[in-house]
N, C-alpha and C positions, 0 to 999 in steps of 0.2 A: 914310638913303636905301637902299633894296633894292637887292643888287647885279644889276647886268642880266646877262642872259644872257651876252651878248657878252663883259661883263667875268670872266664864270665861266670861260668857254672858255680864254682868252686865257693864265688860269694853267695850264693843259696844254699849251699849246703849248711843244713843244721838249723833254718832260716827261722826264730821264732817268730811267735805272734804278738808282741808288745811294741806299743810306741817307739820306744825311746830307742829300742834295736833296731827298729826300721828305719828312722831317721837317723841315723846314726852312722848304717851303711851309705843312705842317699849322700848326706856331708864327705864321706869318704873315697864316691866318683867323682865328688868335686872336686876335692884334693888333687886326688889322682890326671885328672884332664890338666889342672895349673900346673900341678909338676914338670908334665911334659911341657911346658913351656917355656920352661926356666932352666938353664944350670948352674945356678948359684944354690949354694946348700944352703946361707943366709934366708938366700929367699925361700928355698925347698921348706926350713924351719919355720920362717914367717908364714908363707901360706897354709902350713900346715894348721896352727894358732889358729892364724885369722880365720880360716874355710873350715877347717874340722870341727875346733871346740867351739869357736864365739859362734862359728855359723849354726853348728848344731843347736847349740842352748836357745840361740835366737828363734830357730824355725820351730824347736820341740817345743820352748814356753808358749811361743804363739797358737800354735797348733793344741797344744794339751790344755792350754787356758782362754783361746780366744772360743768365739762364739759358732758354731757350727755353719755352714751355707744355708739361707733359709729354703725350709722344706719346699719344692716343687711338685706340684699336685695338678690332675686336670680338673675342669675345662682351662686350657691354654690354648690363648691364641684360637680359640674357638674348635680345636682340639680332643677329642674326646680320651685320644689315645687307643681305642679300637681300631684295628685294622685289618682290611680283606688278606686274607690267604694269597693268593695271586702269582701265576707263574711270570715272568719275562719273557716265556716263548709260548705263542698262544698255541701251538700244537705239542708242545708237552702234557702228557696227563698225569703226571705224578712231579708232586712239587718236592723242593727239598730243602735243607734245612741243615747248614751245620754247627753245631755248639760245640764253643770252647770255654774252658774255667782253668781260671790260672794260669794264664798263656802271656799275659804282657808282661815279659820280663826281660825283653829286647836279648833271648840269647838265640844260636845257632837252632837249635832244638825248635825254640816258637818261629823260628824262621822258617825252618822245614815245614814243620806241622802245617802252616801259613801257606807254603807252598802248594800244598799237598791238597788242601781243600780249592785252592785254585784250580787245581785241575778237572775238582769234578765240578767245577762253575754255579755252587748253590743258589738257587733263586733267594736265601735267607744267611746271614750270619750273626751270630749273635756269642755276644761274649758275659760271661756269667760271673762275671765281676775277677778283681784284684789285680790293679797298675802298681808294680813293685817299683820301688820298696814302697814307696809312701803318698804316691798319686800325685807328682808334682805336676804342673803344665808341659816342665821338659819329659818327665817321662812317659806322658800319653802321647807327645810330639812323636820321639822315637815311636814309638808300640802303632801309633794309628796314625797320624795325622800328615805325618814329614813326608817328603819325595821318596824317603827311601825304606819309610816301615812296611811292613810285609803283611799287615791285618789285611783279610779278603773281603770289600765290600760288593754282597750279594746286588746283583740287578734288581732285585725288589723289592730288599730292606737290610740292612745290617741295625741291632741294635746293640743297649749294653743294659746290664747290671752291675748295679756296686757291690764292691767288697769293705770287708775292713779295713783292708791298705787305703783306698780310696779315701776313706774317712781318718784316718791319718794328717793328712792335709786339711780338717776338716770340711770335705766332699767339694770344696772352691773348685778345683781343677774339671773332678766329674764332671759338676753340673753348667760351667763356663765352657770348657775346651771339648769334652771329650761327646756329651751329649749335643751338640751344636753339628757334631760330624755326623750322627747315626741320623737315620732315618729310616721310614717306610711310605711305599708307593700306596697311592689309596685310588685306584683306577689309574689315571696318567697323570696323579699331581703328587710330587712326591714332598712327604711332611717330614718335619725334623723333629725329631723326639724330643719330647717337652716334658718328661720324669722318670724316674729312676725303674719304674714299672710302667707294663703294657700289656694289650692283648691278639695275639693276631688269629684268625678266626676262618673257619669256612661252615660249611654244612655239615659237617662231619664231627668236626676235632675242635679244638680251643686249646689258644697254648699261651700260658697266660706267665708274665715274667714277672716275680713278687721283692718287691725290694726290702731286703734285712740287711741290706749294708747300714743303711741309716741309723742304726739303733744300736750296730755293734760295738760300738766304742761310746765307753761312759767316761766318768770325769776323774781325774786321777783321787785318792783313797775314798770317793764316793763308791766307785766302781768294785771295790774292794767288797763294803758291804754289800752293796747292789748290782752283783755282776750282771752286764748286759746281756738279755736274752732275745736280741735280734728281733723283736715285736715289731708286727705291724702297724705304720702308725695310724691315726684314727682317721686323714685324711684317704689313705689308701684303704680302708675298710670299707669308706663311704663309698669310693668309687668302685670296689668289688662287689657292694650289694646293690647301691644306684643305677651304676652305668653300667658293667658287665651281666648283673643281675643273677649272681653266680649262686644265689637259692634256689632261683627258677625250678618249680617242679614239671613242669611242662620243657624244660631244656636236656634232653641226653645225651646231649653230644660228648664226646670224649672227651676228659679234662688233662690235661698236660701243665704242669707246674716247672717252674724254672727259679730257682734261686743260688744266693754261692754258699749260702749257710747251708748245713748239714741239718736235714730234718730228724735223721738217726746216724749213728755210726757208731763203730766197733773200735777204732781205735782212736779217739781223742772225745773234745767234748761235742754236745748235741745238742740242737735247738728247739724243742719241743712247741713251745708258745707259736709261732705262725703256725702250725699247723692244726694247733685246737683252736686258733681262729680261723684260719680257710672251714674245718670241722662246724663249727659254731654258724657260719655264714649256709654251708649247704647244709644245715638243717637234721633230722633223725633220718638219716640215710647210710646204706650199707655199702653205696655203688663206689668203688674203688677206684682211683688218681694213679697216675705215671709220675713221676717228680724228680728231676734230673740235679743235681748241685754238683758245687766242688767245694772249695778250701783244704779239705783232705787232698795232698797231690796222688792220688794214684786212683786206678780204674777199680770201682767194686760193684757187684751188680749185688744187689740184697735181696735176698726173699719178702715175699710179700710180706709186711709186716704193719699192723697198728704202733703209733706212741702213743702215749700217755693216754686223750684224749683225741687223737686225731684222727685225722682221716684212712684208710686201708691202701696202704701206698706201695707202687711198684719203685723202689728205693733204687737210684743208680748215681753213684759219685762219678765223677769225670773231673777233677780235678789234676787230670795228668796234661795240661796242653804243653807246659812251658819251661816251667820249675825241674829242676831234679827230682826225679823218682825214685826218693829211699822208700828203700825195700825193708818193713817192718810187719811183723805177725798181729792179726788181730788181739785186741783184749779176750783171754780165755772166756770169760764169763757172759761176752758178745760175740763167738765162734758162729754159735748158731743161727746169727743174723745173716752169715753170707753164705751165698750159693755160689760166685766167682770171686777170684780176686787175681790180676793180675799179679801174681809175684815172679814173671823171668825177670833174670839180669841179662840187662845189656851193655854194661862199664861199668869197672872199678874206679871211683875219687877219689882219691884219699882214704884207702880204705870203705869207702862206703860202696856199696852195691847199689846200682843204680838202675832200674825198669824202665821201659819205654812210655815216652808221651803219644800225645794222640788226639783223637777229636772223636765225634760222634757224627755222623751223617744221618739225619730222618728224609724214611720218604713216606711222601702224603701221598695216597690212590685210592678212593673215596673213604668207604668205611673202616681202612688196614695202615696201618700207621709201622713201620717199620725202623727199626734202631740196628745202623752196622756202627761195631766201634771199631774203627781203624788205628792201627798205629803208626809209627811215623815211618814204619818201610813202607807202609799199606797194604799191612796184612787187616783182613777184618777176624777179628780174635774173637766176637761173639755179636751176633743177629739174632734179632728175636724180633717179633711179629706181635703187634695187639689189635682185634677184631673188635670194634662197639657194636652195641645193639643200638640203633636209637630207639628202641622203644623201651629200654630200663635205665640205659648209662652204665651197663656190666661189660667187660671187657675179659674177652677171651684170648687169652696169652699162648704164643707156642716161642719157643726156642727152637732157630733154624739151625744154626750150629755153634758149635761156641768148642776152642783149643783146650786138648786135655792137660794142657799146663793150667790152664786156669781152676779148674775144679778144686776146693777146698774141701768138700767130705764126700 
């Protein structure tokens, strides 16, 4: 018997962020697929053993103790990892662009979402890390790559970021299976993404995709003392100040940053460290970044806000693609971080109040960069608008409209 929707959801709900709970669920679709094969309880109990526990211990030890995928870094394959802007339709003037985070969890929900960006035929898709549970080859198979997954690939590039999930499997899968799939067109020869971060580029804007999966997962009671801070690693530094040349004082083009880690957020933890490096790399500047993530499942639009030492960033979580969206109040004392937040319910689980997933649509038209965030009926719940100068790199914001359920003060 096919599992229903409802019962797919049901195993994310509550879904933490550790190892050994991710692969733990993954051992327990396995289960659950041999079961139905079988109706012997003998066997029902033996499969159980053999796929749950032994299987689990074997993939968690491997995984928590074997050696990470080695780092992938450009020039690859002669590669830079730069790539033109570029529509599919030479008479379109306004490109587009849709990001998803959190979305590969092969349920009904990332299926619609999935759907729903198909209809508006993005010349770009790109996904902002985290293959649940635990990044294996079969579950990017399901999410992206099988006859029957629903991931949308744009005619001019779809790409990915990693999450922590991803790195769970120690990033094998990522960078074997799932990167192998992505690419982008560079005039008429279309490249395969050859690392975990990218840039794709016009005359206007820069939208540059920063990988902190890599770094999210440390070594089990290392990680205790040294919890991981999602850092950029040094090869990916080189090629932000190298090849993208992302100090450039003479460059003002608009910056757009993309990651799945949280550069701030109100309700769990936050990653600070990439961002006083991006900060570090452009130099004693004022001029303010857009910066899109998820890992938080739900939609928040943030006020302009500095961290620590970072950059002046237009803060927007979009971690709603796929996952269930429980419905939780910000940390009081990070209240004032948000200017939106998604909180309608749209189903009760188990008790749990559950929000609408969604995507984000950008449209490119020269200097004006525009963000609808859809949700999964395709309502666009909040539009807003950013204007570059190129002759500073300042960015002038307006909000088009945005639903008064969303406003939080």
């Amino acid at each position: 018997m096919a599992e229903s929707s409802r019962e797919r959801a049901e195993k994310y709900l509550d879904l933490g962020h550790s190892e050994a709970e991710n692969h733990a669920k993954t051992q327990l679709e396995l289960y659950e697929k041999r079961v139905k094969q079988t109706s012997s309880v003998t066997n029902i109990i033996t499969e159980f053993f053999k796929t749950n526990l032994l299987g689990f211990a074997r993939h968690y030890l491997r995984s928590r103790f074997g050696a990470k995928h080695p780092y992938q870094a450009y020039p690859r394959n002669g590669d830079n990892g730069i790539y033109p802007l570029q529509s599919s339709i030479p008479s379109r003037e306004e490109l587009s662009i849709a990001l998803l985070s959190d979305w590969a969890s092969d349920t009904a929900e990332s299926d619609a979402v999935a759907n729903l960006v198909s209809r508006y035929s993005p010349d770009y898709t790109i996904h902002l890390g985290d293959v649940y549970f635990v990044g294996t080859p079969q579950e990017i198979e399901s999410n992206f790559t099988a006859p029957h997954a629903s991931w949308y690939y744009g005619a001019s590039g779809s790409l990915a970021l990693s999450g922590n999930h991803e790195m769970y499997s120690n990033g094998g899968a990522f960078f074997q299976h799932l990167l192998p799939a992505m690419y982008a067109l560079d005039g008429e020869v279309k490249k395969t993404q050859q690392a975990g971060f990218f840039c794709i580029e016009n005359s206007h804007w820069r939208i540059i995709g920063l990988d902190t999966g890599y770094t999210s997962v440390g070594k089990p009671f290392l990680e205790i003392l040294f919890p991981p801070d999602c850092h950029l690693k040094d090869e990916q530094i080189a090629w932000l100040r190298d090849t993208v040349r992302l100090g450039d004082p003479n460059d003002h083009r608009g910056l757009v940053f993309l990651s799945h880690h949280p550069y701030l957020s109100a309700f769990r933890e936050e990653y600070v460290k990439p961002g006083e490096q991006i900060q570090e790399l452009l130099g004693n500047t004022n001029r303010p970044v857009i910066w899109f993530w998820g890992h938080d499942h739900r939609l928040v639009i943030y006020d302009k806000f500095k961290n620590g030492n970072g950059p002046l960033a237009f803060g927007r979580c979009i971690g709603h693609g796929g996952l269930p969206v429980e419905i939780q109040m910000p940390n009081p004392v990070d209240l004032s971080k948000v200017s939106y937040y998604d909180r309608r319910v749209k189903s009760i689980l188990k008790k749990h109040p559950l929000g609408y997933n969604g995507f984000v649509r950008l449209l490119i038209n020269n200097d004006i960069l525009t963000a609808e965030y859809r949700d999964i009926e395709d309502t666009c719940v909040y539009e807003e608008t950013w204007t570059v100068d190129k002759n500073s790199g300042q960015l002038i914001w307006k909000v088009v409209q945005a639903i008064p359920e969303l406003a939080v003060r």
